[in-house]
N, C-alpha and C positions, 0 to 999 in steps of 0.2 A: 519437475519441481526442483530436482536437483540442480541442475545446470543455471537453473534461476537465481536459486540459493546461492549458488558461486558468482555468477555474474554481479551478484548484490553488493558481494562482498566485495569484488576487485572495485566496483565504481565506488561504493565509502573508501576501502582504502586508497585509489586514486593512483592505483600502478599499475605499470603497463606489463605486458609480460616479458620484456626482458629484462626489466627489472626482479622477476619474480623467478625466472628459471635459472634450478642451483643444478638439483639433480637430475631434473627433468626439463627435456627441451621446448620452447616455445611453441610449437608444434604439436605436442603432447598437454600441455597447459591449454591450448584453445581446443582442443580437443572436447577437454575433461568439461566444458561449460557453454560446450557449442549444441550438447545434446544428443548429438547423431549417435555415438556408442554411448557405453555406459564405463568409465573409468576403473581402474583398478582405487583401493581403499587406500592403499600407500601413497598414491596418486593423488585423493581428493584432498588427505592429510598436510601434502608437501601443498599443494594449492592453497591450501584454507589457513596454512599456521605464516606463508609468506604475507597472505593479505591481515596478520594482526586476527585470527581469527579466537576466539576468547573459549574455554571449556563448554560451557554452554551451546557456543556454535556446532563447534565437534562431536556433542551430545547429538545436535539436532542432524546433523550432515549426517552422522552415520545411521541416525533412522531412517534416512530418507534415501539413503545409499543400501542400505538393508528394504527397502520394499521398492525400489527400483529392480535389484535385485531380482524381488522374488517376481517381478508383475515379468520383468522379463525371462525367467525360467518359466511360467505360467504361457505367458506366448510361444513358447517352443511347443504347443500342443497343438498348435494351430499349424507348424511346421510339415515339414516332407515328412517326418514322423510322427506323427500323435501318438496322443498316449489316453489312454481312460483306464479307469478303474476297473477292478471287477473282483468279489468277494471273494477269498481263498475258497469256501465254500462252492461257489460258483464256477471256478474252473476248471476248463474242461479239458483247453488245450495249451501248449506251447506258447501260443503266438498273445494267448489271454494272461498267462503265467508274467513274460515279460514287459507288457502290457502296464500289467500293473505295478510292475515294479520299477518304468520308467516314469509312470505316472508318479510313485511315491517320491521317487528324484526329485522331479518336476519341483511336486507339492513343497518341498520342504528345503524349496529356495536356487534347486540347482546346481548345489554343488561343484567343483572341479573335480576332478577325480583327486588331487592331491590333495583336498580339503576332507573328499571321502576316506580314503586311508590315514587320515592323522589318526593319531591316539590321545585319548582323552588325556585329561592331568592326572588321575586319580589312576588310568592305565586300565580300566574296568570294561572297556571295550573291547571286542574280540579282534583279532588282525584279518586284516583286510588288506591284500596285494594291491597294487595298483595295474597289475596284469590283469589281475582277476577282476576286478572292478570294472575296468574298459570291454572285458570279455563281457562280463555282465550288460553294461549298461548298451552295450552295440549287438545281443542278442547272440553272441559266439558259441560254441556248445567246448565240451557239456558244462553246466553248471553245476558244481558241487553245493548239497543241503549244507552247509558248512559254510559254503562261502555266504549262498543267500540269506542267512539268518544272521550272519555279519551285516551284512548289508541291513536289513531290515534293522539292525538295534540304531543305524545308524541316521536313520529316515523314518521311522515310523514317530518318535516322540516329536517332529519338529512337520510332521507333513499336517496340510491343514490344522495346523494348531492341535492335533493329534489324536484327530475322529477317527483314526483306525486303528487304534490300536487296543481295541474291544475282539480285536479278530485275534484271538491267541496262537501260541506257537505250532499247540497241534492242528489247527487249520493250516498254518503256511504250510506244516511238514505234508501233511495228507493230499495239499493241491501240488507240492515236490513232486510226490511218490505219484500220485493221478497221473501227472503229466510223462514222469521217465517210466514208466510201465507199460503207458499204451503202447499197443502194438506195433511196430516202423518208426519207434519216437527214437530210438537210439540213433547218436551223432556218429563223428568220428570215431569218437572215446567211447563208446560204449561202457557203462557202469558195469564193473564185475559181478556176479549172481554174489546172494546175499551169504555172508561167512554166516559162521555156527555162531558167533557170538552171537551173549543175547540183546534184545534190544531194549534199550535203558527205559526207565519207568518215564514218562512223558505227561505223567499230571503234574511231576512237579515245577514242569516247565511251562506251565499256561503264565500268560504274558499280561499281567491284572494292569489297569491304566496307571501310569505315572512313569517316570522317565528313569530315576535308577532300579525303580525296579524290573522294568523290564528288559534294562540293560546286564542285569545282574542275569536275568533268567537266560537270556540269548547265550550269554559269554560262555554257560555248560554246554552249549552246539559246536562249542567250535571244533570241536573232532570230524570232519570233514570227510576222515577216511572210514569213521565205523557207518556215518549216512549217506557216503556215498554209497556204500553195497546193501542197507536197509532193502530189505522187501515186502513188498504187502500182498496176501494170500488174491488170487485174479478175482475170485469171485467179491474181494469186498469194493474194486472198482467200479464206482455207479460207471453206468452207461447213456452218456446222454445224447439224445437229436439235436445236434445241430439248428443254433435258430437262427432267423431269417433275420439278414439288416433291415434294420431300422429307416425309417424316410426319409430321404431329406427333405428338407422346407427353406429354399431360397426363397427371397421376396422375387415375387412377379417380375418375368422376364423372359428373354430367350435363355438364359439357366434353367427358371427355375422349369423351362419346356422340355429343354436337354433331359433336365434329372427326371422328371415323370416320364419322358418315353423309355430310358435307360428300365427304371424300376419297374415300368410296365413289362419291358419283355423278362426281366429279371424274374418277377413273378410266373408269369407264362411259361419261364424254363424250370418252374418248378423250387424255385429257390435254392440252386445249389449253393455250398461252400466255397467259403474265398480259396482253400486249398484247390479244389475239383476245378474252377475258372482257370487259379492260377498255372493248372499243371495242363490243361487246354491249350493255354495260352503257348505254356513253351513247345509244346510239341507241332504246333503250329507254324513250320519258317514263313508261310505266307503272311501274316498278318505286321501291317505296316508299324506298328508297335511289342512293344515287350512289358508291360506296366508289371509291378512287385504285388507283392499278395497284399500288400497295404496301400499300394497305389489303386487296386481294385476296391479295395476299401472305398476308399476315397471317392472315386467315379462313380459308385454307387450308392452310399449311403451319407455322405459328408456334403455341403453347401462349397466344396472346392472344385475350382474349376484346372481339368486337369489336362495336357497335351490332347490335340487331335488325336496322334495316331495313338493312344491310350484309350483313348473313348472308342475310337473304331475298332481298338482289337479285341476289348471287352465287349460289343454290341456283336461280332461276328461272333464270337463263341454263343453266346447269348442267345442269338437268332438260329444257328444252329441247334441247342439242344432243344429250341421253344418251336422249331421248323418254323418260321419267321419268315419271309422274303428279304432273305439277307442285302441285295445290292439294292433293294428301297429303301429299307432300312440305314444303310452307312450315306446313303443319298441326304438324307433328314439326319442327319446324325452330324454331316459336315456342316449343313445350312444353319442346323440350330448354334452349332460351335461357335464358326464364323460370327452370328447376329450376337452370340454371348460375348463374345471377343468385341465387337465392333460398341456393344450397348455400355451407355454411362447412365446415372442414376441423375433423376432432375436436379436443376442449380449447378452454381457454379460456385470456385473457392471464392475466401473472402479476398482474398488479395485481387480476383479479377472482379470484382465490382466497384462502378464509383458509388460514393456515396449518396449523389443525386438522384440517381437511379433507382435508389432507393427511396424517395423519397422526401429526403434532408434538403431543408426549404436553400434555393440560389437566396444570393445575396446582390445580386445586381439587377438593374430594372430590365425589363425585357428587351432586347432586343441589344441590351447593351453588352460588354464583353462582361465574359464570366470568370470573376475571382475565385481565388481558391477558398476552403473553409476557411474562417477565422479562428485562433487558437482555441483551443477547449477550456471553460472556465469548470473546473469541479466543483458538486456539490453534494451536497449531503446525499442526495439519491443514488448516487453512483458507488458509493460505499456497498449498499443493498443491495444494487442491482449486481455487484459483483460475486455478494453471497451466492446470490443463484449460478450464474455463469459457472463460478468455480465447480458448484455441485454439481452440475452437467458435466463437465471437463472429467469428472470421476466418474462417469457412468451411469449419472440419474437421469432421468428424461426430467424434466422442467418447464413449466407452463406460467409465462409473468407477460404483466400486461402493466404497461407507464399510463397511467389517469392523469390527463391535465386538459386544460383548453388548448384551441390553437395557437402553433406555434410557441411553444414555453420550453421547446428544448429535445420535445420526447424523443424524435426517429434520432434526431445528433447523438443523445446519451445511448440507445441504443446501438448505433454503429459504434459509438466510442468502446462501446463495452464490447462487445463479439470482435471487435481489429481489437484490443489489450486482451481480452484470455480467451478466446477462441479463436486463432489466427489461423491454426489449420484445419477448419471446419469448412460443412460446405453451407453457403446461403441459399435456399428457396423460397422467390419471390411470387406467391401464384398470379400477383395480375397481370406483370408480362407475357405471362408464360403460359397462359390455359386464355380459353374463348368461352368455353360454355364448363356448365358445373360438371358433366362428365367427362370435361379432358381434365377440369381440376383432379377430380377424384381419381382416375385415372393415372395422373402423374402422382399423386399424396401416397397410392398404393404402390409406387415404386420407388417412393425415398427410402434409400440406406441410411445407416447409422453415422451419428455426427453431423446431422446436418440441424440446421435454424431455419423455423418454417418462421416467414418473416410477414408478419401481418398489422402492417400499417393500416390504420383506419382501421381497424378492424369491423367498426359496425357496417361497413360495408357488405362485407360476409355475414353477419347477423342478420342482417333487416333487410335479405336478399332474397327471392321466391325460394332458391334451391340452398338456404342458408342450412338449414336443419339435417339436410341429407349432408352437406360436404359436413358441417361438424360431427355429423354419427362417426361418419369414416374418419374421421380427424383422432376421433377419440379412440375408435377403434386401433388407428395405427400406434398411439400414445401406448395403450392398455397390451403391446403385444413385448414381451421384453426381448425378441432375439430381435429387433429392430431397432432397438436403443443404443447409446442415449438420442434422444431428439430434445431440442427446445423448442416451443412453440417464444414469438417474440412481439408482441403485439404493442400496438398503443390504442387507446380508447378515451374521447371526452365522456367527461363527467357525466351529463347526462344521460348515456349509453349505458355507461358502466351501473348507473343506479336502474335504470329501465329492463338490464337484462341481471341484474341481480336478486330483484324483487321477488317478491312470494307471491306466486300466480292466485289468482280468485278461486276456491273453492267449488264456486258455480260454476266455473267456463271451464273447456281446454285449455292446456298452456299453450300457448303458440309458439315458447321457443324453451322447451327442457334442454335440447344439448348446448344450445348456447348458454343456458344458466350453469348446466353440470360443469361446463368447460371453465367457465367464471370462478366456479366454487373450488375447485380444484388450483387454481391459478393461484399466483401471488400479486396482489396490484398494490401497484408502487403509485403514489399520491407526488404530482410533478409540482411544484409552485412554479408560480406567473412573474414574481415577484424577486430580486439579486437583496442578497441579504447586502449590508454594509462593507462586511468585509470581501464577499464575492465582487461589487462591487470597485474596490481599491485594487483586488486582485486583475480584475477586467482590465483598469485602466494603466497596470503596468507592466502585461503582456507582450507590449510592441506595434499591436494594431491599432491604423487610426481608428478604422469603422466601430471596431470592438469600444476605444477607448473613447471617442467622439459618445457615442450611444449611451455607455455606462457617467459621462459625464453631466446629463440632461436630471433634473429634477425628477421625473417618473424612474422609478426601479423596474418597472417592466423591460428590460433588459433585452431578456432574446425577444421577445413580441418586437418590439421597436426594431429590433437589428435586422429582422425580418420582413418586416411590413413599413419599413419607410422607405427604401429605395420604390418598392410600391406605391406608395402615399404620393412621391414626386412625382411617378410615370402617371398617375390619374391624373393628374396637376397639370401636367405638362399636353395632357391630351383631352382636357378637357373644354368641353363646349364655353364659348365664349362669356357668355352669362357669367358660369359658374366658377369661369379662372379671372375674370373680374371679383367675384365675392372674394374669391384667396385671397389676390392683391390689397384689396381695400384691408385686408386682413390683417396681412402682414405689413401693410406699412401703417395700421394704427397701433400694432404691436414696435415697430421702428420708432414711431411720436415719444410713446411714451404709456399707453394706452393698455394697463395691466386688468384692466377688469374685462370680464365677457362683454359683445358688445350686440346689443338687443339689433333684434332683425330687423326695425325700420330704420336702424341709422347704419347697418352694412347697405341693406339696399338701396338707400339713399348717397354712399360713399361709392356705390360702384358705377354710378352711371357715366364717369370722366374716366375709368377703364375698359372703357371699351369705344370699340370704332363706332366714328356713325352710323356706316352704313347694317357695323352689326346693332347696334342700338334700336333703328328704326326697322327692323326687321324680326324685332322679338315679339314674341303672340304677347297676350293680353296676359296670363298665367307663366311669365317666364321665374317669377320672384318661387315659387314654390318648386316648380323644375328645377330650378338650379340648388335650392338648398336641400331637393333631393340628392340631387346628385355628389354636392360637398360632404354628405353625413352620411351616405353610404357606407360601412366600414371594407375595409382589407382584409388581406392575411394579419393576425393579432390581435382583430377587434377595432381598428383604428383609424378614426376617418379623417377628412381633410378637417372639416369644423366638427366638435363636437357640441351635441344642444344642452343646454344645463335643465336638471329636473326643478329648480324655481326660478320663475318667470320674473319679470320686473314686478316687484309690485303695485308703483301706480298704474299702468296700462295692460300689465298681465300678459305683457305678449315675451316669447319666447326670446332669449340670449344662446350666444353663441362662443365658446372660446378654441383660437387656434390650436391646431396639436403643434407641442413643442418640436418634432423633428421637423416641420414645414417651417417651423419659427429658426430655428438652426439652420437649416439651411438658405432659406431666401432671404431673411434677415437684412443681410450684407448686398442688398444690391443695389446701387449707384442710384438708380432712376428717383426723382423729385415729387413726393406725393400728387395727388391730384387735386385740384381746387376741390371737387364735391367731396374728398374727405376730408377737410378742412371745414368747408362749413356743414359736414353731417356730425362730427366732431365739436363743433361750435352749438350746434344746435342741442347738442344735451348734455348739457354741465358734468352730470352722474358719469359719464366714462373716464372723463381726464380732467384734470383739474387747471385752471386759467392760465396760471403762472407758468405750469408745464410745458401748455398747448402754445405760450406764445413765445416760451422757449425756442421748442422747434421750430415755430415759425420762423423767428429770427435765423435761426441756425440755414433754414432752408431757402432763407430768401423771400418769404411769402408773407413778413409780417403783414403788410400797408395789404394784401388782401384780407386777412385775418382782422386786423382792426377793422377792415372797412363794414365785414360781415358784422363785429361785436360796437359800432359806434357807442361810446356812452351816450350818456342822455344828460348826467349830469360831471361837472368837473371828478368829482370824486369817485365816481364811480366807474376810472377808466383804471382797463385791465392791464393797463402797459405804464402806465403814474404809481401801479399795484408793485408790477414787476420792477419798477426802478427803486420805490422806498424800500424793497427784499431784502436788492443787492447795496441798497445805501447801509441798511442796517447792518448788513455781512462784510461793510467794509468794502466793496467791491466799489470803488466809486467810477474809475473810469468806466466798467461797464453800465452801470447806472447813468449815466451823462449820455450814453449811447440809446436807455431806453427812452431816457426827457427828450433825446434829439427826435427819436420817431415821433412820439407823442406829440411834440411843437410841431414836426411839420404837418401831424392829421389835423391841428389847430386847435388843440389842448395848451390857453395858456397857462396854467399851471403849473406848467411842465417845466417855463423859464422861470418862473419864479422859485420854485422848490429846489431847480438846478443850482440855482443864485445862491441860496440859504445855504446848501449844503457844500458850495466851495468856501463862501465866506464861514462857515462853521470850521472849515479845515486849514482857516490863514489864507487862503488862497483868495484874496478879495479883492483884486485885480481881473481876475480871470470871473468870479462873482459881478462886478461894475457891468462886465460885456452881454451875461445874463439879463438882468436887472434892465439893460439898455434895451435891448431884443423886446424884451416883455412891455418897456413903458411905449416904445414906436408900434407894440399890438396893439396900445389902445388899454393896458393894464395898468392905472395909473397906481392901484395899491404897490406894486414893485417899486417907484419911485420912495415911498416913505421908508419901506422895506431895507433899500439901498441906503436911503437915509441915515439909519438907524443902524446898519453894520458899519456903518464909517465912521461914525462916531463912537462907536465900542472899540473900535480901534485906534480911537487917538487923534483920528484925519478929520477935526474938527471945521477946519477950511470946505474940504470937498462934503462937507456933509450937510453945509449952510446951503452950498451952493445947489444938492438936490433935494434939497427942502423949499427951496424957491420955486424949483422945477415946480415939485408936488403941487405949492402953492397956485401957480400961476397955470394949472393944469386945469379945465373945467369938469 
């Protein structure tokens, strides 16, 4: 978190590190934010005030530098030397005495030794050498009661927030004196037999909680010379047995084999002392090791895995005092070693998985090549789902489950979130990686800590014969804490998630309690299907076309589409003849003009000029219902090639159908010239497309004179191309209007020239009107004659106007 925190701060302030290194070198600056150590506090300061960092930053940097701190004095217990507690009360020996006193270190952050010896402000502290101190904290003898009780004022108020310090000063002095008493306890130095002086009154020196005052009580110890030679009469020294280590409990493995065969013959040899082993040990020059009396520790009673020849020098003495078959014994003893050395715990890190693998739906049709993910769009989900993550990251186990339909996002938001803050976790996938439910359980019983048990689909393991048994064990491994943290990571549709969350019947068995327990326990995150507006806008200025083509379609289903359309095409593209007939006729009544759903007797009717003959006369009797099975099928997302609308036509009641927009985006644009039968399946019912539209495209496409042939009027007026030219007469359009009277004249609509006439002579143009006018009286139209008539003398041209009025005249 630290290093995070710094990194934050360099990319808002926007400088590099040699811009930032004064007193400290570039070197030292990536250091402090690269993570790997933990920085000096002078260090994080010059870091943070170069990037502009504000008091408030400083505030936060040094908490987080102060529990960096302490977590990494905390893991020194895990080190070549541990440390544990043990009550003053309780102690018995030397090795327990120090023990606890490195433990108190540890506790209370770690100290340097030069941070040990300061002296407070106030100077109420007792002195503490820094000779003395390193002697101390590295176990050197002898230890003066004087120096320990320094030490003590100086770790007891800050260790664990300062639960020990209920254990007053006359218990530390009396586990002193316990320990330099017993018998062979004296070091080099030997403490002097005790002077005549008397020994000072010691109630008043109990050490009540709170921090000066028990600083106050310590600082009357610091006479170092009258407790060094203190004695206490033999007989008030308890005498205590030696007790047996404790077990260890590695998770299932060749460890945790190693450490029960160890413990076993440990047992068998009667439980000696780590001293009685360790002094075995050296007297021993045969033995192919030399392990420390805390490295026996270790080998025996800690989850650490310790050298070969440590483990064999401890198992020969062992076998020895247990009379054992010593060379079968170190036989099994190298084999288990070896398989413990060679053994890794299931999964692998997140850096070595791809994402598909997991899961996270491809983006290209099958067989096609494979792009990379498209950018990640955030949303509100991902906020929450990072709440958890982060709590894992701190040591919680974590059980969340993403609720949505398919494809809306869930396994992507997942990987997004475990690659952003759990990057050095491990991932455990069970479906690759188990055949039957007892290699699952089997391998779930040797996941270590930090790993993400990764359960897409999850109701698959739910609604599975051996579901109920892998989740006992599931839960059992969650409920165990020296196995933690784990996250379970699942996703679940809707329906799953309500079917295993329900309140079972009263009258029956449940059929699935651990999946319910595991449910209730979880946290489910609720996925929408649906890009808000601004997700959205955000989508379509990422950079990606796929991403921004998708997010620009009218449907906000967003990831469903970006998913399941490259899908949509491969069905398309590989679909039986019939039924990639129905697309076409589809999509190019969506090209005409053709916005409304389009009822199933006029697709079926439009598809029969898309297709070959030979596939044509080769389809069964029942091809029309085959094939719009096959179009309405859905995809990954839900989403089929036609979709059927839930109200029918109302006059005829038979079922409509509307393209999906990503088939409409794509095919759209293709060159090829509709087909006559969807021309006249299009002509044939008004209700899809309206006249003017249909004979729009016509013209557009070259097809008008079949289009009209299909719609012949019946009467002058009632023609749909004399419709389309008075449109564009009123819009001003006239040249193109002159173009629909020319069709109309030539289907042999006189009207056509007559109306053509009107409307140039309406526009001054009555020259190029006369030529109209003439066309129409040689059809046999002799009204055009008076017509002409009549615009020529509104103009003035009273000569030419006589003259076709005689015409009229003389016209029978």
């Amino acid at each position: 978190m630290l290093a995070q925190r710094l990194r934050t701060l360099r990319e808002h302030a926007g400088k590099p590190y040699e811009q930032m290194s004064g007193e400290y070198s570039v070197a030292t600056l990536a250091r402090a934010d690269r993570g790997d150590t933990l920085p000096r506090w002078q260090t994080v300061v010059a870091y943070a005030t170069a990037c502009y960092a504000t008091d408030a930053d400083l505030d936060e940097l040094q908490q987080l530098w102060r529990e960096a701190r302490h977590a990494k004095a905390r893991a020194q217990q895990r080190a070549d030397r541990p440390a544990r507690f043990v009550a003053p009360a309780d102690i018995t020996t030397r090795e327990e005495l120090y023990s606890s006193l490195r433990y108190l270190h540890l506790a209370s952050g770690g100290p340097s030794v030069r941070e040990l010896c300061r002296q407070s402000r106030d100077r109420t502290l007792p002195p503490l050498s820094r000779t003395t101190a390193h002697r101390l904290l590295t176990g050197q003898q002898p230890l003066a009661l004087g120096s320990m009780m320094a030490f003590l004022a100086r770790c007891l108020p800050a260790a664990d927030g300062g639960v020990h310090q209920g254990h007053g000063a006359d218990a530390w002095e009396a586990a002193w004196e316990c320990v330099h008493r017993q018998p062979g306890s004296a070091g080099p130095s030997t403490p002097q037999p005790a002077v005549s002086s008397p020994r000072p009154d010691t109630a008043r020196l109990r050490m009540p909680v709170g921090g000066r005052t028990t600083v106050a009580a310590l600082r009357a110890l610091g006479d170092s010379s009258v407790r060094q030679g203190a004695a206490v009469p033999r007989e008030t020294v308890p005498v205590r047995r030696a007790r047996a280590l404790s077990r260890p409990h590695p998770l299932p493995g060749p460890l945790s084999d190693l450490k029960s065969l160890l413990y076993e013959v440990y047992l068998a040899a009667g439980t000696p002392t780590l001293d009685r082993i360790s002094t075995l040990i050296v007297e021993d020059d045969q033995l192919p090791g030399a392990p420390s009396r805390d490295t026996v520790r270790r080998g025996l009673s800690s989850d650490d895995l310790i050298t070969q020849a440590d483990f064999e020098a401890i198992a020969s003495v062992l076998a020895r005092l247990a009379a054992w078959d010593r060379p079968n014994l170190l036989t099994r003893v190298r084999d288990l070693w070896v398989a413990a050395v060679l053994h890794t715990p299931p999964g692998r890190p997140v850096s070595q998985w791809d994402p598909h693998d997991l899961q996270v739906h491809r983006l290209a049709a099958p067989g096609g090549p494979q792009p990379l993910l498209t950018p990640y769009v955030t949303r509100q989900l991902d906020a929450q789902l990072a709440q958890h993550l982060q709590r894992a990251a701190t040591g919680h186990s974590e059980v969340v489950f993403l609720v949505g339909s398919t494809a809306t996002g869930k396994t992507r938001a997942c990987w997004e979130a475990v690659r952003t803050h759990l990057p050095d976790w491990t991932i455990w996938h069970p479906w690759p990686s188990a055949e039957s439910a007892d290699e699952l359980i089997e391998q779930m019983l040797r996941l270590s800590a930090r790993t993400v048990i990764w359960l897409d689909e999850a109701q698959r393991v739910f609604s599975s014969p051996d579901g109920e048994r892998v989740l006992a064990v599931l839960r059992t491994v969650l409920s165990a804490p020296e196995r933690g943290p784990l996250l379970v990571l699942g996703t679940l549709w809707p329906q799953y998630a309500e079917q295993f969350t329900a309140l079972p019947s009263p009258s029956r068995p449940d059929p699935s309690p651990h999946a319910r327990a595991l449910l209730q326990q979880a946290a489910l995150c609720a996925v929408p299907d649906h890009f808000t507006r601004q997700e959205q806008i955000i989508a379509q200025n990422l950079g990606d076309a796929r991403l921004a083509g998708t997010a620009r379609l009218d449907d906000t289903r967003v990831l469903p589409m970006l998913t399941g359309g490259p899908q949509l095409i491969s069905r398309y593209l590989t679909a039986p003849p019939a039924a990639q007939a129905l697309i076409r006729a589809a999509v190019d009544a969506r090209r005409i003009g053709a916005r409304h759903a389009l009822p199933e007797s006029t697709l079926l009717a439009a598809a029969v000029d898309y297709m070959d003959p030979h596939d044509w006369a080769s389809l069964p009797d029942d091809w029309g219902p085959i094939a719009f099975s096959y179009v309405t099928t859905p995809v990954t997302g839900g989403f089929a090639l036609l979709r059927r609308n839930r109200r029918p036509v109302v006059d005829s009641g038979e079922s409509t159908y509307a393209l999906s927009d990503h088939v409409a985006h794509i095919l759209i644009d293709q060159p090829d010239k509709p087909a006559g039968s969807l021309w006249k399946a299009l002509s044939d019912n008004p209700t899809v497309i309206d006249r003017e539209t249909l004979l729009a495209a016509a013209r557009d496409y070259g097809c008008l004179s079949a289009v009209l042939r299909i719609n012949k009027p019946t009467a002058p007026d009632d023609s749909p191309v004399i419709a389309g030219a008075r449109l564009l007469r009123a819009e001003g359009r006239t040249a193109e209007a002159l173009q629909w009277y020319e069709q109309a004249a030539h289907a042999g609509e006189l009207l056509a020239l007559s109306e053509a006439a009107a409307m140039l002579s309406a526009e001054d143009r009555i020259d190029e009107a006369l030529d109209w006018y003439e066309r129409a009286a040689r059809a046999g139209h002799a009204q055009a004659l008076h017509q002409a008539a009549a615009d020529l003398a509104a103009h003035g041209r009273i000569d030419q106007a006589l003259q076709w009025y005689q015409r009229a005249a003389a016209h029978p």
